[in-house]
MDAnalysis code that builds the backbone (N, CA, C; Angstrom):
import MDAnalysis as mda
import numpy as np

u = mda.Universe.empty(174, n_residues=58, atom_resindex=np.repeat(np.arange(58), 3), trajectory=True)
u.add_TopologyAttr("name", ["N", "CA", "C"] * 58)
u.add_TopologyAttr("resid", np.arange(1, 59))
u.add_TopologyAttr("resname", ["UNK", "UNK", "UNK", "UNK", "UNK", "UNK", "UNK", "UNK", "UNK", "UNK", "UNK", "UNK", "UNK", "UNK", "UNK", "UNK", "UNK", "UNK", "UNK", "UNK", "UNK", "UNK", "UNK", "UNK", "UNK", "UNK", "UNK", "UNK", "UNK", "UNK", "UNK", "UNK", "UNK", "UNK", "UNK", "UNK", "UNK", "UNK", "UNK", "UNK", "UNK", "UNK", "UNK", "UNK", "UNK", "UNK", "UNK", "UNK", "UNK", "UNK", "UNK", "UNK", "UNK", "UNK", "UNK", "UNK", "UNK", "UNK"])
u.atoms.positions = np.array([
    [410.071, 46.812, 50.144],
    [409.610, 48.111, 50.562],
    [408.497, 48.547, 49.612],
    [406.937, 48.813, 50.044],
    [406.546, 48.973, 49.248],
    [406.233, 50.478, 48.596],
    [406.057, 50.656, 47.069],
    [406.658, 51.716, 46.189],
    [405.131, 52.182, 45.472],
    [404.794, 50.830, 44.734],
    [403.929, 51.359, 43.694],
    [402.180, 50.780, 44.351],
    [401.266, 51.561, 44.404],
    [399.958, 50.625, 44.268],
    [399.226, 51.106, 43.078],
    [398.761, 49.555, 42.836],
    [398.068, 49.012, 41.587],
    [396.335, 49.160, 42.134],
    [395.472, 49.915, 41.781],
    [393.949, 49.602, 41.866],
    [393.378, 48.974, 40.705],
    [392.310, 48.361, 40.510],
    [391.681, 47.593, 39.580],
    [390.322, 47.560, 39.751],
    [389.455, 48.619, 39.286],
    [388.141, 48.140, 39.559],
    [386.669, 47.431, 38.855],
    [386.282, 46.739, 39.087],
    [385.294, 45.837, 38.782],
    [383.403, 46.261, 39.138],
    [382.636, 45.468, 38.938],
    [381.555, 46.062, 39.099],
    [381.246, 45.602, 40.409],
    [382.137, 44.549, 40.680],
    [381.655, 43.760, 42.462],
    [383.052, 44.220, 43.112],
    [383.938, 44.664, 43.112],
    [385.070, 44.675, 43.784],
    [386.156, 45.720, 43.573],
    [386.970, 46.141, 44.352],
    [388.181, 47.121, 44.340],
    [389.127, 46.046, 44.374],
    [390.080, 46.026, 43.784],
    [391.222, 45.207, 44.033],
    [392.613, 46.121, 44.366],
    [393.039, 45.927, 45.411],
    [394.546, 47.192, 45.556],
    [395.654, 46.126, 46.058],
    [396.217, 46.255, 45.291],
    [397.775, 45.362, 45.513],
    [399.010, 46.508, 45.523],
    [400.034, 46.314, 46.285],
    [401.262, 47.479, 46.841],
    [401.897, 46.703, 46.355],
    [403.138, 46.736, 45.524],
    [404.273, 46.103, 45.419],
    [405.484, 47.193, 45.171],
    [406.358, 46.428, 45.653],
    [407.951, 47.455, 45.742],
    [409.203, 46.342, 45.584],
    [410.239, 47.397, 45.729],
    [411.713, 46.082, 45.557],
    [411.547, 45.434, 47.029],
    [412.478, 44.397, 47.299],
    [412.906, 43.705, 48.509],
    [413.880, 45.434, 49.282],
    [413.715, 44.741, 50.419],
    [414.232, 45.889, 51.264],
    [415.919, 45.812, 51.426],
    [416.878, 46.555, 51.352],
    [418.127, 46.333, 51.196],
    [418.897, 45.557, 52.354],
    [418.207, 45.411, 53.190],
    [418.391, 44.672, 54.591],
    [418.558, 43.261, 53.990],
    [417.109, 43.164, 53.521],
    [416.942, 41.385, 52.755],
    [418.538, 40.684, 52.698],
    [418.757, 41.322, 51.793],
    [420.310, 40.546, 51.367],
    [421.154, 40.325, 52.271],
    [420.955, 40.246, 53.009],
    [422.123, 40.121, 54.747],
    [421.393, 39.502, 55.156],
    [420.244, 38.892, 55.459],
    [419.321, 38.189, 56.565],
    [418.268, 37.640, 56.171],
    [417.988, 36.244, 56.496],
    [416.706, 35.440, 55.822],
    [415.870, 36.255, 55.869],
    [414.886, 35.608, 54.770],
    [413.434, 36.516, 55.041],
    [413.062, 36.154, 55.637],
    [411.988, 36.674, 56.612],
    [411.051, 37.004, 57.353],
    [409.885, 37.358, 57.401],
    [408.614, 37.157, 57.721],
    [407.518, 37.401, 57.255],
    [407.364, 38.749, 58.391],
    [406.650, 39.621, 57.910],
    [406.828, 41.148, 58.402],
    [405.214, 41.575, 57.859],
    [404.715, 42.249, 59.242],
    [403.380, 43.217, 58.531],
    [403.888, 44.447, 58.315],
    [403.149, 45.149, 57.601],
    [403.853, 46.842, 57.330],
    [402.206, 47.116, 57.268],
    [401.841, 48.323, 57.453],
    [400.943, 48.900, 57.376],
    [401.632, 50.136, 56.857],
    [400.517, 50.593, 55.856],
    [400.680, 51.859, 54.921],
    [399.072, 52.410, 55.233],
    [399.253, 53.662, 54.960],
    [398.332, 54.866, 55.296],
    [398.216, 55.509, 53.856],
    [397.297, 55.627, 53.171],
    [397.101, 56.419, 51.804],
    [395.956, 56.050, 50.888],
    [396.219, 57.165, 50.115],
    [395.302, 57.529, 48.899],
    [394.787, 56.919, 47.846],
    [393.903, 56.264, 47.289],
    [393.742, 56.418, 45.728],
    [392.299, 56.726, 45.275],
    [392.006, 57.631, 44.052],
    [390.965, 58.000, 43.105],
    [390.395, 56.732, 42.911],
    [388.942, 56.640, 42.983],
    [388.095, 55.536, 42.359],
    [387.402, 56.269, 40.891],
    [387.203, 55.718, 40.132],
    [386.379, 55.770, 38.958],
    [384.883, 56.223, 39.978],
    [384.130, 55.602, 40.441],
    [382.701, 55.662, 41.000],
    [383.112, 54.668, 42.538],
    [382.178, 55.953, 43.160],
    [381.691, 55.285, 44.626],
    [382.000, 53.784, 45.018],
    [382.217, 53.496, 45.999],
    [382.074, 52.452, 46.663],
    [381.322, 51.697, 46.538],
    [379.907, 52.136, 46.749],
    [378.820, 51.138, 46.742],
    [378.712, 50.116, 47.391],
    [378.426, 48.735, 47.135],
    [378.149, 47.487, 47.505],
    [379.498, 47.044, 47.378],
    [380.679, 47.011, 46.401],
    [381.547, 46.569, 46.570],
    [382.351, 46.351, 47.321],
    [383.022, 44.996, 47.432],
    [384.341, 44.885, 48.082],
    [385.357, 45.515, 48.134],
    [386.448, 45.439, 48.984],
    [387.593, 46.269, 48.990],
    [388.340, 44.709, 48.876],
    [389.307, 44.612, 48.000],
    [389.923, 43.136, 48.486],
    [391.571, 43.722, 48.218],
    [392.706, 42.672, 48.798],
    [393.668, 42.779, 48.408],
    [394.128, 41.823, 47.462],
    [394.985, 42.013, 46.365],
    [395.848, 41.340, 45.360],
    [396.625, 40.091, 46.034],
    [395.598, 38.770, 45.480],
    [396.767, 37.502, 45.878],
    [397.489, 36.695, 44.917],
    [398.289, 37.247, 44.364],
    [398.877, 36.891, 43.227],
    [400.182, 37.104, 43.657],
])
């Protein structure tokens, strides 16, 4: 479920990664690969600009 987002910004790129606990369901039932879409906020240091928006693959 995701809880916390992480931003990271660079001079070429935004980096935003969401991470949270496993969902309490998990533990009763294989995982499953699942999209979730989230709707929200975060403060940048400076504009957009030319930069990327990327997500966290780690």
């Amino acid at each position: 479920m995701p809880s916390v987002v992480h931003l990271q910004e660079t001079p070429t790129e935004i980096i935003i990664a969401v991470t949270g606990p496993p969902s309490s369901a998990s533990s009763y039932i294989p995982c499953t690969a699942q999209k979730v879409t989230l709707v929200g906020h975060v403060q940048l240091n400076d504009p957009v600009g030319g930069r990327r928006i990327v997500g966290n693959t780690e």
